[in-house]
C-alpha positions in Angstrom: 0.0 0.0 0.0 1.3 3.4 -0.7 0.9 5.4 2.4 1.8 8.5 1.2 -1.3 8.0 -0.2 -3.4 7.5 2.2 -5.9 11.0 4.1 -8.5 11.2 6.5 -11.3 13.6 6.5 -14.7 13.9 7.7 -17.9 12.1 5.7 -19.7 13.6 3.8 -23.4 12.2 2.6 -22.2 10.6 -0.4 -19.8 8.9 1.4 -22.8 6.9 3.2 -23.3 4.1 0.7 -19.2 3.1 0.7 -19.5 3.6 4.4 -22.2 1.0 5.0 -20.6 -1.8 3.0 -17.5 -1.1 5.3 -20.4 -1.9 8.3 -21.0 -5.1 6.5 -18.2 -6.7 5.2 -17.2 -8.5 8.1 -19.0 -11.6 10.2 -20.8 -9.7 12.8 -21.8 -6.4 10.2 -23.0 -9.2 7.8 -25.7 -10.0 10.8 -26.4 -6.8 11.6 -26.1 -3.8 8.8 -28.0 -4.2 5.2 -26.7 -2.8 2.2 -29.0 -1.8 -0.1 -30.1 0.9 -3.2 -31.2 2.9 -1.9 -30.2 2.4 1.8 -32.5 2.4 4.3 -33.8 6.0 5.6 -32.7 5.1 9.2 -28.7 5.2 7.8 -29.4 8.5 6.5 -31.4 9.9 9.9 -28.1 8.3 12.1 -25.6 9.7 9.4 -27.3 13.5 9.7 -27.4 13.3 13.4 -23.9 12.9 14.0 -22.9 15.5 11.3 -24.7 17.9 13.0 -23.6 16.5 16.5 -20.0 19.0 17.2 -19.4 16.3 19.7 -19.2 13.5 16.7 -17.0 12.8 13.9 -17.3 10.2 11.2 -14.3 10.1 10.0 -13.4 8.0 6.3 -9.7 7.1 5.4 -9.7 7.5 1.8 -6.6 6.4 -0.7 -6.7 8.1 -4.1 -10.5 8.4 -4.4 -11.7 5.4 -2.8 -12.3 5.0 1.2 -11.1 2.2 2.7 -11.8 3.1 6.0 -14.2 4.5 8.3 -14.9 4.5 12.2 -16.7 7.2 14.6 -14.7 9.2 17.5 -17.6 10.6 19.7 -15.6 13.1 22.7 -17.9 12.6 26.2 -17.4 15.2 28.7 -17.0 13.4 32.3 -16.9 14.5 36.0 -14.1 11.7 36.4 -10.6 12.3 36.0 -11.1 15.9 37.3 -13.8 17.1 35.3 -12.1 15.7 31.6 -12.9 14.7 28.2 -12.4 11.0 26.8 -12.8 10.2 23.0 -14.7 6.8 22.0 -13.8 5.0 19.1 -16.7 3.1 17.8 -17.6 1.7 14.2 -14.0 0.6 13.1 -13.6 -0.9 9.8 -11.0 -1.2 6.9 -11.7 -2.8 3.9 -11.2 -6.4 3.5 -8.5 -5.8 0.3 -6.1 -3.2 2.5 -6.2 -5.2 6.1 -3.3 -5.5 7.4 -1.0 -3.3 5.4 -1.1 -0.6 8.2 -4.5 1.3 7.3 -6.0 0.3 10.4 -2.8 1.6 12.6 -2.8 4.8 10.4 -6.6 5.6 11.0 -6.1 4.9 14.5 -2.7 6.9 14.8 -4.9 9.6 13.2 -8.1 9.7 15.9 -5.8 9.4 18.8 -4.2 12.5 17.7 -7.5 13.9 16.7 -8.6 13.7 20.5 -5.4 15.2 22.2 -6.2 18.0 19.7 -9.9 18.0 21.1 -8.6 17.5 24.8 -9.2 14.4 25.8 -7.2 12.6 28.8 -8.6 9.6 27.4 -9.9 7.3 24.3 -11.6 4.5 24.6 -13.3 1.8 23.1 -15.0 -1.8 22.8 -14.6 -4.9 21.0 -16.6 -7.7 20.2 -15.1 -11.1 22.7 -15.1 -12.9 19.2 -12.8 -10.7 17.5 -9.3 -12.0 18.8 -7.2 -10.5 16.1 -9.1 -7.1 16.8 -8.2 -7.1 19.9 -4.9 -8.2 20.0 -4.6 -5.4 17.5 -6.3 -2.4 19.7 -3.4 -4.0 22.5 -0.7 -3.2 19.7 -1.7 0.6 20.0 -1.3 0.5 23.5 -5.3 0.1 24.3 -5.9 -2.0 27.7 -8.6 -3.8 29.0 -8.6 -2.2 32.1 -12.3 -2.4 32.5 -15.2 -5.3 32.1 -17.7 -3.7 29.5 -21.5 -4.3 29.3 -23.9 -3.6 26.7 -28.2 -4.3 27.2 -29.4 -4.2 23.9 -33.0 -2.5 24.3 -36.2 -3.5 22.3 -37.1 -1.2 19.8 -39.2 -1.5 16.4 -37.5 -2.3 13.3 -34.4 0.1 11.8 -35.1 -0.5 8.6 -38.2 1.0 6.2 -40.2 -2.3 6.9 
């Protein structure tokens, strides 16, 4: 891969289709994200609320003209740690043809930064238990799992334009 190549910048709308089949193409996106033409409305409400969010970034690593990556850095003001900001990383994904050529450790190189510049004293995120190599990865870049994390997925009506 040709690094010098290689920019991040925030997504704009027609970025949205590219940034969904990212979502999917992997084992647990394939269960849970559905690509489509056109995509379902509820992509487009989620993707307008977190432009408009100052507090949210969606952020697409693109080489030439194509992305090839994408994740979401939302910064959480706390009353911990004296009153600080922390950064979450959420909705990582690099496309299946660049993985492991350094993308992933670029993007994430990139948001890290992009939260010290924000003024955060901390970034955070999760992984899925049954993503090993993610994991051993986030450990790479220094991340620890200093912490047990819990998710309660709530009952809601469908996502999609049923």
């Amino acid at each position: 891969m040709n690094e010098s190549n290689l920019t991040f910048r925030k997504a704009i709308r027609t970025d949205l289709e590219r940034i969904v089949q990212l979502l999917a193409d992997d084992p647990l996106g394939s269960k849970r994200e559905v690509v489509s033409t056109p995509l379902a409305s509820s992509y487009v409400r989620a993707f307008e609320a977190i432009v408009e969010d100052d507090n949210n970034e969606l952020v697409v690593a693109q080489q030439g003209s194509t992305i090839i990556g994408v994740l979401q850095l939302t910064f959480i003001p706390y009353l911990t740690h004296q009153g600080s900001w922390r950064a979450v990383i959420e909705g990582v994904r690099v496309a299946a043809e660049v993985r492991s050529t350094g993308v992933g450790k670029q993007l994430f190189t990139w948001a890290i930064r992009r939260a010290g510049e924000r003024g955060c004293r901390l970034v955070q995120l999760t992984s899925d238990k049954s993503r090993p190599d993610a994991i051993r990865f986030y450990e790479s870049l220094g991340f620890a799992a200093t912490h047990e994390g819990m998710k309660l997925q709530l009952a809601h009506g469908s996502a999609s334009d049923a």
